[in-house]
Wavefront OBJ file of the C-alpha trace (Angstrom):
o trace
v 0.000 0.000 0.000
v 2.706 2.080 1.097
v 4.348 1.486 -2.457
v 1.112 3.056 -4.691
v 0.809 5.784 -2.087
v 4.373 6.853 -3.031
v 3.857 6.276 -6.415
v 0.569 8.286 -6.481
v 2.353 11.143 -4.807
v 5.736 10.898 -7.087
v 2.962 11.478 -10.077
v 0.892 13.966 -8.508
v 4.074 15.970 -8.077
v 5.261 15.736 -11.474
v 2.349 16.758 -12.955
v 2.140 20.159 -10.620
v 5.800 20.534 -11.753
v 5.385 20.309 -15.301
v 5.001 23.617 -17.178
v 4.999 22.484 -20.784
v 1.423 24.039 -21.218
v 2.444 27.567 -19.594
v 4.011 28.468 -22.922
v 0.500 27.896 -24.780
v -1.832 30.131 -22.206
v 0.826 32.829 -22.712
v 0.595 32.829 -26.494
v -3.714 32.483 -25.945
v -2.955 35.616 -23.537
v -0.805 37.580 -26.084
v -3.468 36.680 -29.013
v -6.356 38.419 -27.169
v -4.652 41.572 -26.367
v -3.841 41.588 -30.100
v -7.347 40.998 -30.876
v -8.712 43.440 -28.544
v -6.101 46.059 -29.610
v -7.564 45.315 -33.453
v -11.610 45.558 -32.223
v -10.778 49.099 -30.947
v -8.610 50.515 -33.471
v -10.959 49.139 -35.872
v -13.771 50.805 -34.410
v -11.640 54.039 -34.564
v -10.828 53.365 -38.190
v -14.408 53.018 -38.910
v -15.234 56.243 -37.457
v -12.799 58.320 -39.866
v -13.952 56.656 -42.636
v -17.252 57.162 -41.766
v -16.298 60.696 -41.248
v -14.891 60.524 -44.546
v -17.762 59.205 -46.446
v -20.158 61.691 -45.092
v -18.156 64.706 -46.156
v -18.109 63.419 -49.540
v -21.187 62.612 -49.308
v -22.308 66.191 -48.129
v -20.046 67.692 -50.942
v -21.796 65.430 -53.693
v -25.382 66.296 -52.840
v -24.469 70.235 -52.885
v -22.380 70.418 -55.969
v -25.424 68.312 -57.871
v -28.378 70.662 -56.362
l 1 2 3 4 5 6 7 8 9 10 11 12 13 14 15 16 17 18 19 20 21 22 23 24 25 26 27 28 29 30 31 32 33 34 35 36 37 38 39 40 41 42 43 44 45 46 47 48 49 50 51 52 53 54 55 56 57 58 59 60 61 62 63 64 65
């Protein structure tokens, strides 16, 4: 009994040791800052080109009428 117990714990320890997946959650963790740095310069983005489009808009619709 003695034996699996040590066994058991030899295991358990290894396995709170190993950090071969810490790597992976860092690159997950460095991909959704670069996502969320894209959503809000996107939105940005979309706000001068909205910008944009209504100016040209604006100028269109005077220089016709």
């Amino acid at each position: 009994m003695l034996r699996q117990e040590s066994r058991f714990y030899r295991r358990l320890m290894e396995f709170i040791r190993d950090d071969s997946g810490q790597d992976l959650i860092e690159y997950a963790l460095v991909v959704a800052l670069i996502c969320f740095a894209a959503i809000v310069g996107m939105s940005t983005v979309a706000g001068g080109i909205n910008e944009a489009f209504s100016k040209v808009a604006t100028k269109l619709s005077s220089a016709i009428t």
